[in-house]
N, C-alpha and C positions, 0 to 999 in steps of 0.2 A: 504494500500500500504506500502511496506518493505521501511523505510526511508534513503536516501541513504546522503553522504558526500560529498560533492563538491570541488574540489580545485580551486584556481582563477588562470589565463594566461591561454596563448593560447595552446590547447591542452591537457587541464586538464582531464582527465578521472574520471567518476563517482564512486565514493566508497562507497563498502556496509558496512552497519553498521549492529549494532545488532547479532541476531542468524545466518544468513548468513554469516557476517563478522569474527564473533568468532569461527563458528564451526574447522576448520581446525587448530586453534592452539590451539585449548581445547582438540582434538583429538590427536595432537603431542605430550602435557601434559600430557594426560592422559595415554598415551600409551609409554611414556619413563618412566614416575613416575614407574606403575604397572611393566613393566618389569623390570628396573632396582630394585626394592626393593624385588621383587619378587628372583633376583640374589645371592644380597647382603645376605640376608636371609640362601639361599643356602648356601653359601659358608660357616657360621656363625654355620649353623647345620646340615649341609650335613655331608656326610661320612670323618671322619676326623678329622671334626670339626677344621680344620687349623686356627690357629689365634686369637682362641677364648677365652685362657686361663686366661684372664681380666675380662671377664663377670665368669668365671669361680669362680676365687678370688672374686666377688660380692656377687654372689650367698653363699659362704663360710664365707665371713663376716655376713651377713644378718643371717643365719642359725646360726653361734656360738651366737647373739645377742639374740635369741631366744630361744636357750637352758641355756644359761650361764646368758643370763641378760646383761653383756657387751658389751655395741655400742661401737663401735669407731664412736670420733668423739665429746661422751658424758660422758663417766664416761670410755674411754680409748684413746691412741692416735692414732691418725689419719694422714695416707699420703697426705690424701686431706683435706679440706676443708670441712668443718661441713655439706654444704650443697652438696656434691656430695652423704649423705647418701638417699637424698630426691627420687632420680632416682631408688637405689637402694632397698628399698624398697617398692616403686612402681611397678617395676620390678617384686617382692615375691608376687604378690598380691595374686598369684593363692595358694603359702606355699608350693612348692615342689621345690626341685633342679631340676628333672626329665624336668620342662616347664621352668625354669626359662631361658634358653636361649631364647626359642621360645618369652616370652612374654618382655624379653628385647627387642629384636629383632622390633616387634610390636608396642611396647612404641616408636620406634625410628623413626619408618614408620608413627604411627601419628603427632607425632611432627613437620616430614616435611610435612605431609599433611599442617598443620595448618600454616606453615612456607609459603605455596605453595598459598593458600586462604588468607594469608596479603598481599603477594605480589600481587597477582593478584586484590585485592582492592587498593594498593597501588598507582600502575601505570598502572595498566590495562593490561588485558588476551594479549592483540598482543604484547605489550612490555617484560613483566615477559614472556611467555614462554617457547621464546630459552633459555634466561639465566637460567631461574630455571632448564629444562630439561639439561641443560649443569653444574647447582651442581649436578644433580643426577648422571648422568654421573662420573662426579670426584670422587662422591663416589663411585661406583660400579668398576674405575679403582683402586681404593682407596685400594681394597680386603677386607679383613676380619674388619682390623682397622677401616674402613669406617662406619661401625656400631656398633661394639661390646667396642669400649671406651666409657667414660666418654665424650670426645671431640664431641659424634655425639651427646648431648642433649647439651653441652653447646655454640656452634657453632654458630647454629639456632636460639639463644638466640640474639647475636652477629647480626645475620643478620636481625633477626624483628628488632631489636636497630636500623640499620641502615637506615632500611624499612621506621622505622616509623619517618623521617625527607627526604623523598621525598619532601614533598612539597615545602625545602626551592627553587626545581628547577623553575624558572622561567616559565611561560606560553610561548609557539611559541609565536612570533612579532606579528603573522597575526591575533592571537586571544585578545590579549594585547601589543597592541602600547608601547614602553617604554614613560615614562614620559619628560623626557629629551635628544635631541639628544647627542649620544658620539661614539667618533672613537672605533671601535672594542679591542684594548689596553685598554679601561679602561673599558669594558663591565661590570665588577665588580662592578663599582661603582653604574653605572642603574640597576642594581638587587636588590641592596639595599635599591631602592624607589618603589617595589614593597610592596603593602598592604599586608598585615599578614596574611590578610584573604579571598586571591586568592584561588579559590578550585584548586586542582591539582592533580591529579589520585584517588577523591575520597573521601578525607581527605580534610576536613575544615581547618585545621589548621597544623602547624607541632607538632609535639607531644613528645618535650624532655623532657619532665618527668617521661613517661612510655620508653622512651629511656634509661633514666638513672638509673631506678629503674630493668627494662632488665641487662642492661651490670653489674650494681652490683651483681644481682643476678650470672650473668656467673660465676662473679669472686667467688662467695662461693660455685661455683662445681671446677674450678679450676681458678685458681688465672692471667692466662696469657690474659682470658676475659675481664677482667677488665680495662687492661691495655687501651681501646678502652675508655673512658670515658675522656682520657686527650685531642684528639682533638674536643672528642662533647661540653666539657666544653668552648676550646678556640671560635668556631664557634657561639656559641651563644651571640647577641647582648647584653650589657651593662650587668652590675656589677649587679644590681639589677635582673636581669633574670638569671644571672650565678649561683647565690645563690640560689632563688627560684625555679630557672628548672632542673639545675645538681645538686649542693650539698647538699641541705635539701634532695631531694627523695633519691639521694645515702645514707647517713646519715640516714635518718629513714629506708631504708631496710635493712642495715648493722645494727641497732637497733634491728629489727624484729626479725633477726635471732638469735643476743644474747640473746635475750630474749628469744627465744621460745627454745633453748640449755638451757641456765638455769632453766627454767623450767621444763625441761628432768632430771633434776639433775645435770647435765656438769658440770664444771668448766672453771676457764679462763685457765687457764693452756691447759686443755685435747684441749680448743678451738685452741687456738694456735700454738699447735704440729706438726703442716702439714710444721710450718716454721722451725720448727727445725730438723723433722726426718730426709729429705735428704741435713741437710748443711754437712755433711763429707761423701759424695758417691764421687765414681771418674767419669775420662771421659769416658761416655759410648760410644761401638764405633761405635755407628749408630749416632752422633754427627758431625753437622759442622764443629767444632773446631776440632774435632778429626782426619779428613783430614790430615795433615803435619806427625802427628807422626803414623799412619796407614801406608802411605806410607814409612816411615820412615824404621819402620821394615821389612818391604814388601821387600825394596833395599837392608836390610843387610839380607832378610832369614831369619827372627824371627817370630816366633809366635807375631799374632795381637792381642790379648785380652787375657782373663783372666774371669771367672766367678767366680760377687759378691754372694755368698749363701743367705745373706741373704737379699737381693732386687731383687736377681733372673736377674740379670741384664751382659751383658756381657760388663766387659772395658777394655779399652786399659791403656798403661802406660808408663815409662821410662821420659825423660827430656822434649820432645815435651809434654808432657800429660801435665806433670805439669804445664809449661810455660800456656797450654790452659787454665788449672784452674785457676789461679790468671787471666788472661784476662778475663774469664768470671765474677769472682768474681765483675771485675769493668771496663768491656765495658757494661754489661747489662746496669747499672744505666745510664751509659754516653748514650748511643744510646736509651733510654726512655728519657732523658732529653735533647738532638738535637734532639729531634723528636716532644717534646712540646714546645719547643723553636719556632723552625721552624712553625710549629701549628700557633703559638700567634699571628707570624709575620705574617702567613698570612690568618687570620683567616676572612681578607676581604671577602677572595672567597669562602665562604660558602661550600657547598655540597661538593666541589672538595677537601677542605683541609680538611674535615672530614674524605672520603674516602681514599687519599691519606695517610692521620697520621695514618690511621686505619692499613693498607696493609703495613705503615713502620714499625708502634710501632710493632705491631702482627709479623711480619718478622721479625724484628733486634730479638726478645724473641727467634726466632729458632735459629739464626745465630750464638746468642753468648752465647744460652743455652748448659749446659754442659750434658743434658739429650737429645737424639735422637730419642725419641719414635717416630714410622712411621705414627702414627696419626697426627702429629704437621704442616703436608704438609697443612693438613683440614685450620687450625688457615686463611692461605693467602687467602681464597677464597671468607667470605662473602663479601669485599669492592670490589671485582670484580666480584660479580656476580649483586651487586648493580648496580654499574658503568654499568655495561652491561643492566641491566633493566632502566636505567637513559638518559642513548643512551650518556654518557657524552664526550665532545669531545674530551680526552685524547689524545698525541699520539699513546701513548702504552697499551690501555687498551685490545684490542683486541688480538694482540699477547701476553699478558703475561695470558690470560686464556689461550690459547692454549698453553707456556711451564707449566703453572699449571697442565694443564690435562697432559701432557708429564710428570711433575715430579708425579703426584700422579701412572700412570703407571708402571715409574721404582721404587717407591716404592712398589705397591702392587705386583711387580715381586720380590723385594727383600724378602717380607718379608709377608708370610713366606716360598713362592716357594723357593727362593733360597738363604736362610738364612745361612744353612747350606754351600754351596759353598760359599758364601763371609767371613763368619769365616774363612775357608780353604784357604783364600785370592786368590781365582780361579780370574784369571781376567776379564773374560766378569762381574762377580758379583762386582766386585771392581771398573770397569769402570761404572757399569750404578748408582752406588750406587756415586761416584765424578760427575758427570753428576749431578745426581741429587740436592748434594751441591753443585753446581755453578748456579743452575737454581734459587736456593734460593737464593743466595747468592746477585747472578746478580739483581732478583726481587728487593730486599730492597735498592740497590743500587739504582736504576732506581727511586724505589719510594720517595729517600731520593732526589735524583737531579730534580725529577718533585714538590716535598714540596718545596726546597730551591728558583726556579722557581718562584712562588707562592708569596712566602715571599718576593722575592726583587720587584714583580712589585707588591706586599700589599705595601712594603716601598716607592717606587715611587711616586706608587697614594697619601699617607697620606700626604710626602712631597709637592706635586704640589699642595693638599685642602689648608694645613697648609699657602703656598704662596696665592692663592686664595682669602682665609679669612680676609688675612694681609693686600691685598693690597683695601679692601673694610671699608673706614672710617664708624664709626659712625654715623656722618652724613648723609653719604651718605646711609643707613640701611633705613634712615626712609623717602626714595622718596614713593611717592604713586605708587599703581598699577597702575592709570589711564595713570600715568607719560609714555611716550616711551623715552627709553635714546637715547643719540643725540651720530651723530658719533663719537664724540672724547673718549664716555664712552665707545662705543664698542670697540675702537681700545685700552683702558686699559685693559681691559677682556682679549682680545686674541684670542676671537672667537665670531660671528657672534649672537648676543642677548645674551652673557655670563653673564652680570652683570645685566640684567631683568633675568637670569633663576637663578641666586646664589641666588637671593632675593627669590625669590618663593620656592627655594630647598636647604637651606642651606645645607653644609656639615654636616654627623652625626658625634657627639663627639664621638662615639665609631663606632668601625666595625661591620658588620651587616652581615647576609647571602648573598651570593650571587657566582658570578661564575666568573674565571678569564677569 
């Protein structure tokens, strides 16, 4: 007999589990995945080949390496990151230019496959579906950018990282009783006295090692991945775990990879060129910051850009430009440091400030980057596509996928449909192209006031333990269990058997996962 699910109260309807249960969103899975990749693909080597001229420049590096002997990366300089050559040739596997699109292409399609198969062990086929069928989606609105960067192998990196710290979410009430009763305000603090080793989509345990040693890796394809490692670092309980869970594994895969570059012949130098090639490029004007002085020219009748020859890049310029360069030079670092800030503060609520730092730090990089590349839309999506497989109770999680998928849209309309009209400053291209910087814009915004949220009632709760703790003597630590305290103890506590459950459950010295 097909084992079925039960729910408790009156009018509970039976639910199927198993092969009956899953068939229908294994099928919606299966059937957004394959067409949509099957799209993307198209677009990438279909007639035209629109958008494709990144995997192009891949295929060109790879190919001189092999005639010449010169990697970039190894024994030449490099725009990325030593480890974006990894993709690239894997990519060459086949050694011709003629496939090399086709099998980029492919390389990118398994990745999410694999991307597709953690999540659905993660948190399970009924949960991951819509949200995963809804990145693919983003990607396919995405256009060409959507698979033919760098950003589509380093993304998915980003989102298993995230994947793989599901379990810090709590089990339902009705399957695990919380241990202590608490008013829904400090929900955070009962998460915290959840066992380590709660199974929860699958996963024995939560897994920030391979977390950390993930998002490092991002960061040696390109550098804005990485950034995701400041709220996994804060979320994780006590000093001793922070060391051994985030920073050694970051630290020895950041090891790995010099080592295995030196080994190649590299140098430190050649390694570290990706920081120096574009410090003196201008504002390019597919850039947020570029906003003010685009328009700018726009009102007096000016030509909006200008084309760099040798980054192949188009930028804009005049007084507004510049002004944006020195802000980027030093809102970046500010809005990664209020973002870890924020983090630390509230790194009570587990799962939530990880996703939320992830969707800010990842944001504020596009906001107050002075490079606009139209892949950079990708960077906001894994901590909401998480969030969306987490069912997490945000208020905004579910409208800001929807303007995600809205902005990844008027990206892949801009670019490279209508690239050409918005140089030309045509206006419908210049409005959906501002549209789309405020949709960003707004997102980081929203993500920064739900972090700070976060952070004041983390501050709340630590202050109310800190009173707690203070006002329970020494002496009074060492009443017996058998002991029941008398009404005058309850009415010290403050709540209804508080000073028998603070003994049983003291407060932890540090913050621990959990959910506000």
């Amino acid at each position: 007999m097909e084992p079925v699910a039960t729910t408790t109260g009156a009018g509970a309807k039976r639910q199927p589990t198993g092969w009956r249960g899953n068939i229908y969103p294994a099928t919606v899975l299966a059937l957004v995945f394959i067409i949509t990749h099957i799209v993307m693909v198209y677009q990438a080597t279909g007639p035209g080949r629109s958008g494709s001229t990144d995997v192009a420049l891949y295929a060109w590096w790879v190919q001189q390496g092999q005639v010449t002997g010169g990697w970039i990366g190894i024994n030449a300089p490099f725009v990325y990151p030593v480890g974006a050559l990894v993709p690239m040739l894997i990519a060459a596997i086949f050694g011709t230019v003629g496939h090399y699109m086709a099998t980029w292409c492919w390389m990118v399609a398994a990745i999410n496959l694999a991307t597709t198969a953690i999540a659905v062990k993660a948190v399970g086929l009924a949960r991951a579906a819509i949200p995963m069928a809804g990145w693919f989606i983003f990607l396919t609105a995405l256009g060409p950018s959507g698979i033919t960067r760098l950003d589509a192998v380093m993304m998915p990196l980003v989102l298993i990282a995230l994947l793989l710290m599901a379990p810090m979410v709590p089990p339902p009430a009705s399957d695990s009783p919380p241990s202590r009763s608490v008013t829904p305000r400090h929900r955070g603090a009962a998460d915290q006295l959840k066992p380590p080793t709660v199974r929860s989509g699958g996963f024995r345990t939560t897994h920030p090692v391979w977390a950390s040693c993930l998002i490092t890796l991002s960061a040696w394809l390109k550098v804005a991945g990485g950034a995701s490692i400041i709220p996994l670092f804060c979320v994780i309980r006590g000093w001793r775990q922070r060391l051994l869970s985030v920073v050694l594994p970051a630290g020895l895969t950041c090891a790995a990879v010099i080592l295995i570059q030196r080994l190649a012949g590299g140098s430190w130098t050649v390694l570290t060129s990706f920081v120096r090639t574009e410090s003196d490029r201008g504002l390019q004007i597919e850039a947020v910051l570029a906003t003010p002085a685009v328009l700018a020219h726009l009102i007096r009748g000016e030509q909006i850009w200008q084309y760099n020859q040798a980054l192949g890049t188009s930028e804009t310029w005049g007084l507004g430009a510049e002004i944006a360069l020195h802000v980027s030079d030093w809102m970046m670092p500010l809005a990664v440091l209020a973002v870890g800030v924020l983090c630390w503060l509230a790194r009570r609520s587990g799962i939530d400030t990880l996703l939320l730092g992830t969707l800010a730090i990842l944001t504020g990089l596009i906001v107050f980057h002075k490079v606009g590349s139209p892949q950079f839309v990708a960077w906001c999506a894994p901590p909401v596509v998480v969030a969306w497989c987490l069912q997490r109770p945000g208020r905004l999680w579910f409208p800001t996928g929807l303007l995600l998928l809205v902005s990844a849209v008027f990206t892949g309309a801009l670019y490279p449909w209508g690239y050409m009209g918005f140089l030309g400053g045509e206006p419908f291209w210049i409005a959906l192209w501002v549209i789309r910087n405020l949709i960003t814009a707004g997102i980081f915004a929203w993500a920064m006031t739900e972090l700070f949220g976060l952070a004041r009632a983390g501050r709340r709760l630590a202050l109310a333990e800190a009173r707690s703790a203070a006002a329970i003597s020494p002496a009074e630590t060492a009443i017996s269990p058998a002991e029941e305290p008398s009404q005058a103890d309850l009415a010290e506590v403050g709540e209804p058997g508080g000073r028998h459950r603070a003994l049983e459950n003291p407060p932890p010295t540090d913050a621990g996962p959990g959910t506000a």
